[in-house]
C-alpha positions in Angstrom: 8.2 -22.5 8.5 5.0 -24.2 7.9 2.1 -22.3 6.2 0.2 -21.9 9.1 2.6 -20.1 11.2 4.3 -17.8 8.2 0.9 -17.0 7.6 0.4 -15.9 11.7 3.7 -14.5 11.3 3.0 -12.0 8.8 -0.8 -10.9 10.2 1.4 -10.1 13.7 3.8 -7.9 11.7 1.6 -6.6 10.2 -0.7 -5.6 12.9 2.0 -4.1 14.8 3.4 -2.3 12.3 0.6 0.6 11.5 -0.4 2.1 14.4 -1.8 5.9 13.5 0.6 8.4 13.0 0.6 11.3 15.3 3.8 13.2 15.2 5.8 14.4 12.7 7.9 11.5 12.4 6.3 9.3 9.4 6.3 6.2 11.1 6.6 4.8 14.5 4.8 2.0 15.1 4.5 0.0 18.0 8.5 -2.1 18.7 7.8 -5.4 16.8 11.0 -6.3 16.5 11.0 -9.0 19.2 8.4 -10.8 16.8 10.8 -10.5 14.4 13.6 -12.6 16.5 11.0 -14.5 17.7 9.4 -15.3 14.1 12.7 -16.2 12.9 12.2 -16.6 9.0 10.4 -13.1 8.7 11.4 -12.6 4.9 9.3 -15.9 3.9 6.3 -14.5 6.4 5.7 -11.2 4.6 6.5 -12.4 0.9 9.7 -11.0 0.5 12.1 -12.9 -2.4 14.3 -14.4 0.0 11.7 -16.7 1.6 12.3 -20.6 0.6 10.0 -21.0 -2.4 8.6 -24.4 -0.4 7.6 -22.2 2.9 4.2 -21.1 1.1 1.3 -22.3 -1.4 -0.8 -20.1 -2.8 -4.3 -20.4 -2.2 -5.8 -19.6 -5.8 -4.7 -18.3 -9.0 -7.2 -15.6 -9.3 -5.9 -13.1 -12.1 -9.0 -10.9 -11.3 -7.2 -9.5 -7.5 -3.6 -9.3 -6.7 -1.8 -11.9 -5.9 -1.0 -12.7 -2.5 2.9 -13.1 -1.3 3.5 -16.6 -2.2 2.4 -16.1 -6.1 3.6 -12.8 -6.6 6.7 -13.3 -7.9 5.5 -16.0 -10.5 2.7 -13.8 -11.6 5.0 -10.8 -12.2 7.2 -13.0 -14.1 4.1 -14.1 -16.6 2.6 -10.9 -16.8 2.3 -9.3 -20.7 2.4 -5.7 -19.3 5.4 -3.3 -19.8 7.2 -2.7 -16.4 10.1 -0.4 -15.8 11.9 0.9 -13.0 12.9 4.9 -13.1 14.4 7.4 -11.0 13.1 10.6 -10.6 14.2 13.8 -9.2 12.0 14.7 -6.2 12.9 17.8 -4.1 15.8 21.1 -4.9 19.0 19.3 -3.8 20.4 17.3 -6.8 20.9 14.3 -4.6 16.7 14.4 -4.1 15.4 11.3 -6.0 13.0 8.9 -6.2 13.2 5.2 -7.3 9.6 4.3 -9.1 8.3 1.0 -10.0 5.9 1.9 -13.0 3.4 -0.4 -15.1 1.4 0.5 -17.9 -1.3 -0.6 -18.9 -2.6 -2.2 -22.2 -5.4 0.5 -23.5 -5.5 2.5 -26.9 -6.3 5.8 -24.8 -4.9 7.7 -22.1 -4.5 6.7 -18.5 -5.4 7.8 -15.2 -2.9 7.1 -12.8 -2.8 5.9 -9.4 0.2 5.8 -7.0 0.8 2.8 -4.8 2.6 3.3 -1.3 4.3 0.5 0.5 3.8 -1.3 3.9 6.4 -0.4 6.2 8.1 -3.1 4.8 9.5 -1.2 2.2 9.5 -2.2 -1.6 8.5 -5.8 -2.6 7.7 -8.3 -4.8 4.2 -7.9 -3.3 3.9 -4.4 -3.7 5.2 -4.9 -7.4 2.5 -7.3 -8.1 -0.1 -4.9 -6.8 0.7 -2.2 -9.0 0.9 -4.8 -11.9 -2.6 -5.6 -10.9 -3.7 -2.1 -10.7 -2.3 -1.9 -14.5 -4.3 -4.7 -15.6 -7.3 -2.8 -14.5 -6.6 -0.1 -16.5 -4.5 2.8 -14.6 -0.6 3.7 -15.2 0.0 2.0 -11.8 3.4 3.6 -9.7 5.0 2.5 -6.7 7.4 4.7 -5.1 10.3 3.1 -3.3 9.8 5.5 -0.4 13.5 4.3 1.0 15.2 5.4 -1.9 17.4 8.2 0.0 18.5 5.7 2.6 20.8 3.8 0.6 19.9 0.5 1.9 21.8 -2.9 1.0 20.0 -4.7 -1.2 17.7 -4.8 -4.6 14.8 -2.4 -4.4 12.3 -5.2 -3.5 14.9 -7.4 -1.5 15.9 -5.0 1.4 15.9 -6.7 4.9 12.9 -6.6 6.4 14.6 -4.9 9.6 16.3 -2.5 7.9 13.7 -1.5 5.7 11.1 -1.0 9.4 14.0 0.9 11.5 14.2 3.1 7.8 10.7 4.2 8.0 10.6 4.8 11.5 13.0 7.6 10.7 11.2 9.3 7.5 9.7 12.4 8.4 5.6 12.5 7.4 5.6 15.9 5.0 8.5 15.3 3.8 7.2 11.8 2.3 4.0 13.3 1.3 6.6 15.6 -0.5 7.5 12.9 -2.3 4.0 11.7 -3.4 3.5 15.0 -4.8 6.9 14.3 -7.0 5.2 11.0 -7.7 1.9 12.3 -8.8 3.4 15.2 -11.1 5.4 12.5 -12.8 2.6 10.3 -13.7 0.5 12.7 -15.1 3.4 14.4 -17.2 3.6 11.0 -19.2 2.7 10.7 -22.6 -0.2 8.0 -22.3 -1.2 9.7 -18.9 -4.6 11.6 -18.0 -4.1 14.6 -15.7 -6.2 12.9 -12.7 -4.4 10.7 -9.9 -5.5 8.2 -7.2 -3.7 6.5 -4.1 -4.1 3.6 -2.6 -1.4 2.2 0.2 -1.3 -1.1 2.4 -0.7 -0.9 6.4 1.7 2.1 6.5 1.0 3.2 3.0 -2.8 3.2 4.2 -1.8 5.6 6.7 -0.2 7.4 4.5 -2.9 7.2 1.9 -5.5 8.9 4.3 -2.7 11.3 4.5 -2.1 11.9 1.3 -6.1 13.0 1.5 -5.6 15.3 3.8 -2.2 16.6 2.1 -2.8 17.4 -1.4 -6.4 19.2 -0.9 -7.9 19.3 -4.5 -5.3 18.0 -6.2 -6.0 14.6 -5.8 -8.8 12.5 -7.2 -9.4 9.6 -4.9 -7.9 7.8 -1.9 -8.0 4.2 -1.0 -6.9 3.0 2.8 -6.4 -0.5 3.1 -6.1 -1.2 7.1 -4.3 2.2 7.9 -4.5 4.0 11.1 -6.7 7.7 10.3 -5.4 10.6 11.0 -6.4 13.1 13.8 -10.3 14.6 13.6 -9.0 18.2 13.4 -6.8 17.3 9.9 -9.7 16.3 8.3 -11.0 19.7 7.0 -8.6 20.2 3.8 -9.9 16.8 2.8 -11.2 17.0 -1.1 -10.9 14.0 -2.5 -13.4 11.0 -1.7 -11.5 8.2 0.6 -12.4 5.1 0.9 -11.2 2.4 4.1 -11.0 -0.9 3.8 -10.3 -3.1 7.1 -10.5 -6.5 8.6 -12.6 -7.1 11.6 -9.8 -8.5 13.7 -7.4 -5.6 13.7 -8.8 -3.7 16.3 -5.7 -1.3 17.3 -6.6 0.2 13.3 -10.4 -0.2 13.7 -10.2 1.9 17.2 -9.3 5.3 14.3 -13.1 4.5 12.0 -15.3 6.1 14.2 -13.7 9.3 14.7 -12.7 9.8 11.0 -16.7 8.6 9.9 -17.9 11.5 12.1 -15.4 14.0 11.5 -16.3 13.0 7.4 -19.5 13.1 7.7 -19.9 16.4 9.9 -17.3 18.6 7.1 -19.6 17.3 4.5 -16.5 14.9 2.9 -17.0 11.7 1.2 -15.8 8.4 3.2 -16.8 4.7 3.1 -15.4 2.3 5.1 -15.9 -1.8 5.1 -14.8 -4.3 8.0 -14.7 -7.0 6.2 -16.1 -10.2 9.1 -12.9 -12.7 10.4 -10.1 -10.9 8.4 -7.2 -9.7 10.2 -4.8 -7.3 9.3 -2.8 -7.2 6.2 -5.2 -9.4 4.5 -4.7 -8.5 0.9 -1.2 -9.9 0.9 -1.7 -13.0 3.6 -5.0 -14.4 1.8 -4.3 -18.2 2.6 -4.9 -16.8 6.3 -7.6 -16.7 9.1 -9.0 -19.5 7.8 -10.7 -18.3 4.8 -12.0 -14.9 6.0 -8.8 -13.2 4.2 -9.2 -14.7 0.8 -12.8 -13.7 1.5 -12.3 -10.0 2.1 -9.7 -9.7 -0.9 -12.5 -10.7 -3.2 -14.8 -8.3 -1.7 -12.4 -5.3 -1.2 -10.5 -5.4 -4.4 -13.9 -4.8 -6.3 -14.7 -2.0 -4.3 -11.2 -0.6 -5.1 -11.6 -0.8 -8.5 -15.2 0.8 -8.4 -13.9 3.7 -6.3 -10.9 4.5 -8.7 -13.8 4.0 -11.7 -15.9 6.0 -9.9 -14.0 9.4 -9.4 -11.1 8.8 -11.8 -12.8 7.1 -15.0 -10.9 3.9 -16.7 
C-alpha cells in the first residue's frame, strides 16, 4: 500500500470510528468495517507493528511532538526513558485488572501524572510513543490498555485491528471511566509521583477524555480532547477541571459536537478551548505525512498547546 493511500486509509478509520457517545455502551461508532475489507492492509494504515516496514516514511524526525505511526516504533526503541509495563488491580472481583504502559520521566523531583487513553484501536505502538513523548515533557505518562479484560490474541500493542474495534464497541462507558479512576489512583500512589493528574485521549480516548471531565468532578486536574465527539449539554455541569479540544477542520461528523459543548462551557461558568486547526482531518497527530501538509501542520501547533495546558493547571 502506497503512502498516499495508507495515509487516506487511516484518516477514514479514523473518522468513522469516534462518533459521540450517547448511550451507555462505551463505544459504538458508526460500522466501518467494510473500509476495513475494502482498505485491505488496515494494520500498516493505522501504525500498528504488523504493517510492512516499506508501506510508510516518515515525514520528519521531530523529537519535540510525538512521533507519527511510521516512526514510532524506532523512536521507542532509541528512547533513554525507563518504560515498563504493569498490571494493576482495578475493580472488587480478583480477576478485575488493568494492563498499564507507564514511562517516567527523567526529573530530580516529583511528577505529575497524566493518563493516556487509546483510539478505538486499542493499544499501540503509537499510543506507546505518545506516552513516551508525554514523559519526555516531564509527566509520569500511563496508558491503560483498556482491552485488558477481553483476553484478546495477541501482544498488548499488536491486537487485530478488528478485534480490538468489535472489543470496544462492547465496553460499557462507567465502567471504563471506572477504570481511569483505578488508573489515576495508581499514578499518584507512586513514589516519584505528585498527587495531581491530567488526561488526554486520541479519537475514542478523546471521547473519553471529555468524559473523564465530566466523570471525576474535582478530582481531576486537566483534560485534553484530541478530535473526540463531546458529550451531551446537560452532562456538562459536574465539569471541574479545565478541558481543552483539539480538532482538524475536515472532520466535520466531530466538529458538529464544539458548539454545543462551547456554550454549555461557557454558560456553567467552566473553562474550555477549542482549536480547528485549517485542512487537517481527523486523526492527525498520528497520520502527519497526510492532507497534504495541513496534518504535520496542526501537530506542531496542537502538541504545544497540550503541553502548555498540562503546564498550566498541573505544573512540570
Amino acid at each position: 500500500m502506497s503512502t498516499r493511500r495508507s495515509t487516506l486509509v487511516a484518516t477514514i478509520l479514523l473518522a468513522s470510528a469516534c462518533a459521540p457517545r450517547t448511550t451507555a455502551k462505551s463505544a459504538d461508532p458508526m460500522d466501518h468495517m467494510d473500509h476495513m475489507a475494502q482498505a485491505g492492509d488496515v494494520r500498516g494504515a493505522v501504525g500498528l507493528p504488523a504493517a510492512p516496514p516499506a508501506t510508510v516514511t516518515p515525514v520528519r524526525q521531530d523529537q519535540s511532538l510525538p512521533a507519527g505511526f511510521a516512526d514510532a516504533a524506532a523512536r521507542l526503541g532509541k528512547s533513554p526513558r525507563h518504560g515498563e509495563w504493569a498490571m494493576i488491580a482495578s475493580g472488587p472481583a480478583p480477576t478485575d485488572s488493568i494492563r498499564l504502559w507507564v514511562v517516567y520521566p527523567e526529573r530530580k523531583t516529583r511528577a505529575p501524572v497524566v493518563i493516556v487513553i487509546h483510539e478505538i484501536f486499542g493499544m499501540s505502538t503509537w499510543v506507546r510513543a505518545v506516552t513516551d513523548q508525554l514523559a519526555a515533557d516531564g509527566y509520569i505518562a500511563i496508558a491503560p490498555d483498556l482491552l485488558t479484560s477481553k483476553k484478546l490474541a495477541g501482544a498488548p500493542d499488536s491486537v487485530p485491528v478488528d478485534s480490538a474495534v468489535a472489543a470496544i464497541r462492547t465496553l460499557n462507558a462507567d465502567w471504563v471511566q471506572q477504570q481511569l479512576d483505578a488508573v489515576a489512583k495508581y499514578g499518584m500512589s507512586l513514589p516519584a509521583a505528585l498527587r495531581k493528574y491530567g488526561v488526554v485521549g486520541f479519537c475514542w480516548g478523546g471521547s473519553t477524555s471529555f468524559a473523564h471531565a465530566v466523570h471525576a468532578g474535582a478530582g481531576l486536574g486537566a483534560s485534553v480532547v484530541y478530535y473526540g465527539g463531546s458529550p451531551r449539554s446537560e452532562q456538562l455541569a459536574s465539569v471541574s477541571a479545565p478541558v481543552l479540544g483539539l480538532y482538524g477542520e475536515n472532520d466535520a461528523r466531530v466538529d458538529a459536537t464544539i458548539p454545543g459543548a462551547d456554550s454549555a462551557m461557557k454558560a456553567l461558568g467552566k473553562v474550555y478551548e477549542h482549536y480547528v486547526f485549517t485542512g487537517a482531518g481527523h486523526g492527525f497527530l498520528r497520520a502527519q505525512d497526510g492532507q497534504n501538509g495541513a496534518n504535520l501542520a496542526a501537530a506542531r501547533e496542537a502538541w504545544p498547546k497540550t503541553i502548555a495546558w498540562f503546564r498550566k493547571y498541573l505544573g512540570a
